[in-house]
VOTILUM-125129 format. One record per residue (C-alpha): residue number from 0; residue in one letter; x negated, y negated, z. Coordinates in nm, 3 decimals. Example, Ala and Ser with C-alpha at 12.3 -4.5 7.8 and 13.67 -1.06 7.14 Angstrom:
BEGIN
+-----+------+---------+---------+---------+
: pos : code :       X :       Y :       Z :
+-----+------+---------+---------+---------+
:   0 :    A :  -1.230 :   0.450 :   0.780 :
:   1 :    S :  -1.367 :   0.106 :   0.714 :
+-----+------+---------+---------+---------+
This chain:
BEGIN
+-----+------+---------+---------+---------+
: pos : code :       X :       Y :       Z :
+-----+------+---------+---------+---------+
:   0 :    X :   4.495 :  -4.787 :   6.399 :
:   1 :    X :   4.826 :  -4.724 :   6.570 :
:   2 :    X :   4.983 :  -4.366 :   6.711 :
:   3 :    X :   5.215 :  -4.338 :   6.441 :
:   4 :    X :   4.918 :  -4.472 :   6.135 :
:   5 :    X :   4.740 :  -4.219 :   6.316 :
:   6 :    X :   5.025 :  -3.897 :   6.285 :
:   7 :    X :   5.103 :  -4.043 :   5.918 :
:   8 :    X :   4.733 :  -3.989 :   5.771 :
:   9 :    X :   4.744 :  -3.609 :   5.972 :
:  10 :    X :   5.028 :  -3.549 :   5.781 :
:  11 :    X :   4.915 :  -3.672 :   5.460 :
:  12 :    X :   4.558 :  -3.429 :   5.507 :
:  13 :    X :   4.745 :  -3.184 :   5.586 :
:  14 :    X :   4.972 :  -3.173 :   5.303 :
:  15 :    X :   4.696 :  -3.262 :   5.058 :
:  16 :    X :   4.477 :  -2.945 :   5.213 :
:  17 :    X :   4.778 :  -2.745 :   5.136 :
:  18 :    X :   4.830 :  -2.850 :   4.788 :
:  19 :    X :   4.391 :  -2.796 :   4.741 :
:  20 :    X :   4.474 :  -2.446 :   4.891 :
:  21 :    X :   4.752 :  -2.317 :   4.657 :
:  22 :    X :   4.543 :  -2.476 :   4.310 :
:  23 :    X :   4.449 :  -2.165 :   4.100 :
:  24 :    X :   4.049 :  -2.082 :   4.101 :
:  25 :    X :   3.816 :  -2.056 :   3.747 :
:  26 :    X :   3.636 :  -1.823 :   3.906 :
:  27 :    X :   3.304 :  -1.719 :   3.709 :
:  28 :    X :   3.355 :  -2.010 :   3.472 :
:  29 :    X :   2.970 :  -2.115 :   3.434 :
:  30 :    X :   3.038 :  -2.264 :   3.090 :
:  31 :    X :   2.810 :  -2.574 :   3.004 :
:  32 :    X :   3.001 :  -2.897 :   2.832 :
:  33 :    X :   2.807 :  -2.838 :   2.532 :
:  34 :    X :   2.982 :  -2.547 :   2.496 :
:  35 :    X :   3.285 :  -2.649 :   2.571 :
:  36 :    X :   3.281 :  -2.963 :   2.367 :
:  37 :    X :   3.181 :  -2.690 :   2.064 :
:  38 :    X :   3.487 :  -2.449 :   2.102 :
:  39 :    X :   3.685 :  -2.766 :   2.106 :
:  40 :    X :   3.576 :  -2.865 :   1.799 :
:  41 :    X :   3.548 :  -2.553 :   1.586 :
:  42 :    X :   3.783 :  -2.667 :   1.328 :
:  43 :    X :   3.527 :  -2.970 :   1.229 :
:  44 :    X :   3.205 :  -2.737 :   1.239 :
:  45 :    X :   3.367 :  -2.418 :   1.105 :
:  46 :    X :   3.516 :  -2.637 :   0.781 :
:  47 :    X :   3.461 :  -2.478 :   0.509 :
:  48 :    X :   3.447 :  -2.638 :   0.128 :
:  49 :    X :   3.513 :  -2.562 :  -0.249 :
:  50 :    X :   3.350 :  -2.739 :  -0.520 :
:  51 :    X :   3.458 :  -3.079 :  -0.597 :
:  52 :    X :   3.562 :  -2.909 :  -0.938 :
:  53 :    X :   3.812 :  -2.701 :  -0.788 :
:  54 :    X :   4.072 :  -2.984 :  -0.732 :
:  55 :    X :   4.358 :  -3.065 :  -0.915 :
:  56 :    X :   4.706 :  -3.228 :  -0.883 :
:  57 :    X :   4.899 :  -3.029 :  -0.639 :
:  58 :    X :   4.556 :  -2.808 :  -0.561 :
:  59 :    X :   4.553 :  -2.699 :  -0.177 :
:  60 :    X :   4.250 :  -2.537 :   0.000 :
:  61 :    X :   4.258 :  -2.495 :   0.366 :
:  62 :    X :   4.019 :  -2.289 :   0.590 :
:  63 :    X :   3.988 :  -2.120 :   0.915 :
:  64 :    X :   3.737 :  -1.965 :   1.141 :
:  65 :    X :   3.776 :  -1.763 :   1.435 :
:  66 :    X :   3.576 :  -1.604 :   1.678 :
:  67 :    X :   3.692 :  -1.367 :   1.991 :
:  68 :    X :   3.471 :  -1.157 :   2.168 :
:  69 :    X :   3.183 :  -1.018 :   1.899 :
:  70 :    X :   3.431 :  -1.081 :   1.566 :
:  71 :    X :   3.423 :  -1.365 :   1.349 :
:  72 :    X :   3.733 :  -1.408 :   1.189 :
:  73 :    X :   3.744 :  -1.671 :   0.823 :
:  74 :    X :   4.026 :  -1.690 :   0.606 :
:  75 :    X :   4.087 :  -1.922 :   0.295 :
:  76 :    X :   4.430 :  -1.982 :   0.167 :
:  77 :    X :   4.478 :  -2.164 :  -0.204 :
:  78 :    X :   4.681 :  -2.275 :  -0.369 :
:  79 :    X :   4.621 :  -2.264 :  -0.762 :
:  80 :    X :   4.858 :  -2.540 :  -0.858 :
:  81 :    X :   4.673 :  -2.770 :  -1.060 :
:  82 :    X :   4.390 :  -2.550 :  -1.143 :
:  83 :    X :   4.303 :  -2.386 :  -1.502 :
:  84 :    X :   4.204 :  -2.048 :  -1.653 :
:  85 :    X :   4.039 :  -2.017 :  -1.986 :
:  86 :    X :   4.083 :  -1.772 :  -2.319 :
:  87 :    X :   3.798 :  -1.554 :  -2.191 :
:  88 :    X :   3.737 :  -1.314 :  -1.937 :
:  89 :    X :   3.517 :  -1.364 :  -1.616 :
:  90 :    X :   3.530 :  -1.764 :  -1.745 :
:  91 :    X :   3.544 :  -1.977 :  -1.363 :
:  92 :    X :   3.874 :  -2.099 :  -1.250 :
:  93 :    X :   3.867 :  -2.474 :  -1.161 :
:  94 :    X :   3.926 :  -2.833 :  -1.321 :
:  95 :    X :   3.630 :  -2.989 :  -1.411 :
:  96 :    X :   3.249 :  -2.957 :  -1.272 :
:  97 :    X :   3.138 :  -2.717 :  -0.994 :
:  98 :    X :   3.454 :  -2.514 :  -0.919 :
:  99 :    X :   3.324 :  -2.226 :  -0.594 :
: 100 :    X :   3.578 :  -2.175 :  -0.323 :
: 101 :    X :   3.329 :  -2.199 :  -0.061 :
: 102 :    X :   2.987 :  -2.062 :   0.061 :
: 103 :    X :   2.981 :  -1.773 :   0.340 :
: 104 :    X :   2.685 :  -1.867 :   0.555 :
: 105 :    X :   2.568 :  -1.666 :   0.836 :
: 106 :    X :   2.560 :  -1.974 :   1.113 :
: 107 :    X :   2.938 :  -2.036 :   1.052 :
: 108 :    X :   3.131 :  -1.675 :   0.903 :
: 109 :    X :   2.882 :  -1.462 :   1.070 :
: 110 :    X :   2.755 :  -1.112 :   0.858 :
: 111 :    X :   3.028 :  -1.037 :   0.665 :
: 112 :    X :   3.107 :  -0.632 :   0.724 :
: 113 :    X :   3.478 :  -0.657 :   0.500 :
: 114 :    X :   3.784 :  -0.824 :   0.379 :
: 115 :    X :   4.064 :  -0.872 :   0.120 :
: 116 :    X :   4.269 :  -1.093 :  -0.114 :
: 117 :    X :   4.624 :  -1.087 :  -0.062 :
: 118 :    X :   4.830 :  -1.234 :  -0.320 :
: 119 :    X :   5.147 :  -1.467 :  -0.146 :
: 120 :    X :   5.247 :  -1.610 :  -0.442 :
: 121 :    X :   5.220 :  -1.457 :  -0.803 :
: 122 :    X :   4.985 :  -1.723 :  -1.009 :
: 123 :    X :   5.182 :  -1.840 :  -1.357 :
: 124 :    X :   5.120 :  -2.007 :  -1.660 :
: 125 :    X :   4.734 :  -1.940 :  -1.608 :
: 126 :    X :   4.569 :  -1.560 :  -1.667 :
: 127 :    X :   4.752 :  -1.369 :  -1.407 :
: 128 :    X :   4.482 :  -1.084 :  -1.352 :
: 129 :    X :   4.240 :  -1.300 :  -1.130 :
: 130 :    X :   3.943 :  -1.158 :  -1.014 :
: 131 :    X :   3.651 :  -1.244 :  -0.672 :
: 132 :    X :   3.290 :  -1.292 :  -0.736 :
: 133 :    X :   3.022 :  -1.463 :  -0.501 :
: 134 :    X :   2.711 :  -1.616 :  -0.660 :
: 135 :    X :   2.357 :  -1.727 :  -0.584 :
: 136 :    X :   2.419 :  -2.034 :  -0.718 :
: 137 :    X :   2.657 :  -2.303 :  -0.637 :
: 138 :    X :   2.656 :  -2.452 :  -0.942 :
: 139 :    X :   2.942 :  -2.253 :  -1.159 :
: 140 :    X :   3.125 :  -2.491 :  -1.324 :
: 141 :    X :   3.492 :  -2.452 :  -1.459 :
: 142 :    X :   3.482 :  -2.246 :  -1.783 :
: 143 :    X :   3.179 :  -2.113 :  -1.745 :
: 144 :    X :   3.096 :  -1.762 :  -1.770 :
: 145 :    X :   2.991 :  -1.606 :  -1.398 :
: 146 :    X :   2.813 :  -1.362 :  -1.550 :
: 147 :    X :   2.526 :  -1.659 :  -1.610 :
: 148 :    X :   2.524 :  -1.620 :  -1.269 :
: 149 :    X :   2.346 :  -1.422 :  -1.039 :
: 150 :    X :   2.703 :  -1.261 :  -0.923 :
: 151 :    X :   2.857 :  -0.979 :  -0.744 :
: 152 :    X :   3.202 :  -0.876 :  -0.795 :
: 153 :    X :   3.386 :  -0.892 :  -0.492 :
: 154 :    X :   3.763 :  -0.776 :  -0.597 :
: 155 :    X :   3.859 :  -0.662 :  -0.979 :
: 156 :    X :   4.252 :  -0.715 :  -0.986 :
: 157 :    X :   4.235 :  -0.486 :  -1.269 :
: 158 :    X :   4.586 :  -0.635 :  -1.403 :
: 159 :    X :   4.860 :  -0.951 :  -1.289 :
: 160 :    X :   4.870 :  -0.986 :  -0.946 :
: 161 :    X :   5.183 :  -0.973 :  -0.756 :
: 162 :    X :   5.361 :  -1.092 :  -0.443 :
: 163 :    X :   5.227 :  -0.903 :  -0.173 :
: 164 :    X :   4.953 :  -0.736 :  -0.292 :
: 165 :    X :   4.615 :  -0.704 :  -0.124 :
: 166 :    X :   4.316 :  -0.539 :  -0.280 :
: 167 :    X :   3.996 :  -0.529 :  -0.062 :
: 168 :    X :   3.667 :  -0.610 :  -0.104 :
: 169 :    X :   3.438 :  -0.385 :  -0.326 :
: 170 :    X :   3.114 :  -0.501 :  -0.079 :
: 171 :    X :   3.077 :  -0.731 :   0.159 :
: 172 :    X :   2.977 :  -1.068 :   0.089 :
: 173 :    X :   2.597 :  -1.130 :   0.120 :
: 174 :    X :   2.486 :  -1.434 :   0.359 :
: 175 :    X :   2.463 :  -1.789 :   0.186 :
: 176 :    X :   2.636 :  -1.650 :  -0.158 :
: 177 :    X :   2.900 :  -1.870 :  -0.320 :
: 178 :    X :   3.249 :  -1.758 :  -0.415 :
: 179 :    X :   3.451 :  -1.798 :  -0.758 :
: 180 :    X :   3.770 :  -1.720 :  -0.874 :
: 181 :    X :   3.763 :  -1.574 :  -1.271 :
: 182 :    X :   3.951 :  -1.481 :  -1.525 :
: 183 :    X :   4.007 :  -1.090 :  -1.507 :
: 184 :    X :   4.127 :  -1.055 :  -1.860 :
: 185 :    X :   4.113 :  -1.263 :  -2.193 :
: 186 :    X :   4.418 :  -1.547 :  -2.207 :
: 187 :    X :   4.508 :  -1.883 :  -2.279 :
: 188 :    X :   4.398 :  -2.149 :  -2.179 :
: 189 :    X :   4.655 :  -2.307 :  -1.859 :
: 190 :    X :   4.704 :  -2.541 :  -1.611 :
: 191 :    X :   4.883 :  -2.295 :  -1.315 :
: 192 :    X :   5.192 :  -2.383 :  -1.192 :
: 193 :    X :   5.192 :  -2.120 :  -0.920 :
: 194 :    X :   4.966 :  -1.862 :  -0.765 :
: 195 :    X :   4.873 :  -1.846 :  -0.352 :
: 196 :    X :   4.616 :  -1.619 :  -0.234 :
: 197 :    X :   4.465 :  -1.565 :   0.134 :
: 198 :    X :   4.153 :  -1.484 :   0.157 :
: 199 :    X :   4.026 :  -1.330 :   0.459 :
: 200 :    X :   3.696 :  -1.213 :   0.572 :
: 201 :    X :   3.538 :  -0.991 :   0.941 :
: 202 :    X :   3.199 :  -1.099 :   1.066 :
: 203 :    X :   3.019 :  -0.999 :   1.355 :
+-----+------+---------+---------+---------+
């Protein structure tokens, strides 16, 4: 190797030391890649489901899980459109078949300690006053009556629900329990043309 091979490859070290030197540290980063492959991927393990009876045309369910520090965070959002309420009170809210919004397990939502419905879009042409149950069983079907069901009533709108408002849970919801939307009052029977709510759920 020549002189000047020899004072171009000290430069080059010297400038790649340099560049090593100023590269910000991870100190205390002992995470394994299991790990890290899982907090990559939360939004494929943390998915949560409704009933393949809650979906009509123009239906939208989406779902989210969180978790910083000791909190786990889940919130639903639907949208209604597409979906249909019944003449009678506490009757399911759905299409056709097994119509739950999703099961709260403790492996993915964590134990549930509180939450609320919030209303973003004020439901029409379907019963208005929509109430929140969760259920032993998974297998409430549209139009059926939850109280066949081994339920709980999670939130009572106690009248038509309106943009904006939240009401919060009565109790928290119970591991592995299913949840339904109901009729909260006697109607007609409707397809909805409107109506957004967003769930949302703490867990520790």
């Amino acid at each position: 190797m020549s002189r000047q091979e020899v004072r171009t490859l000290r430069v080059v070290t010297e400038k790649l030391e340099t560049a090593a030197g100023a590269m910000p540290t991870l100190a205390g980063v002992n995470a394994t890649a299991a790990e890290i492959n899982y907090a990559a991927d939360l939004s494929a393990q943390d998915a949560m489901a409704p009933g393949a009876g809650f979906a009509g045309t123009g239906t939208v369910y989406e779902s989210a899980v969180e978790r910083g520090g000791g909190i786990i965070k889940t919130r639903i959002l639907i949208d209604l459109t597409g979906t249909k309420s019944t003449t009678t009170d506490l009757d399911i809210i759905g299409l056709s078949g097994v119509s739950h919004i999703g099961q709260v397990t403790t492996a993915i939502n964590g134990t549930i300690v509180g939450g609320s419905l919030t209303c973003l879009e004020a439901p029409a042409t379907g019963v208005t006053d929509i109430d929140l149950y969760a259920a032993t069983e998974g297998t409430g079907a549209y139009d059926g009556a939850v109280g066949d069901l081994a339920e709980t009533a999670l939130v009572t709108a106690g009248g038509a629900w309106t943009l904006g408002l939240t009401k919060p849970l009565l109790v928290p919801v119970a591991a592995d329990k299913y949840l339904y939307l109901t009729c909260g009052a006697a109607g007609v029977v409707g397809t909805y043309t409107a109506g957004v709510f967003l769930l949302e759920m703490w867990g520790v």
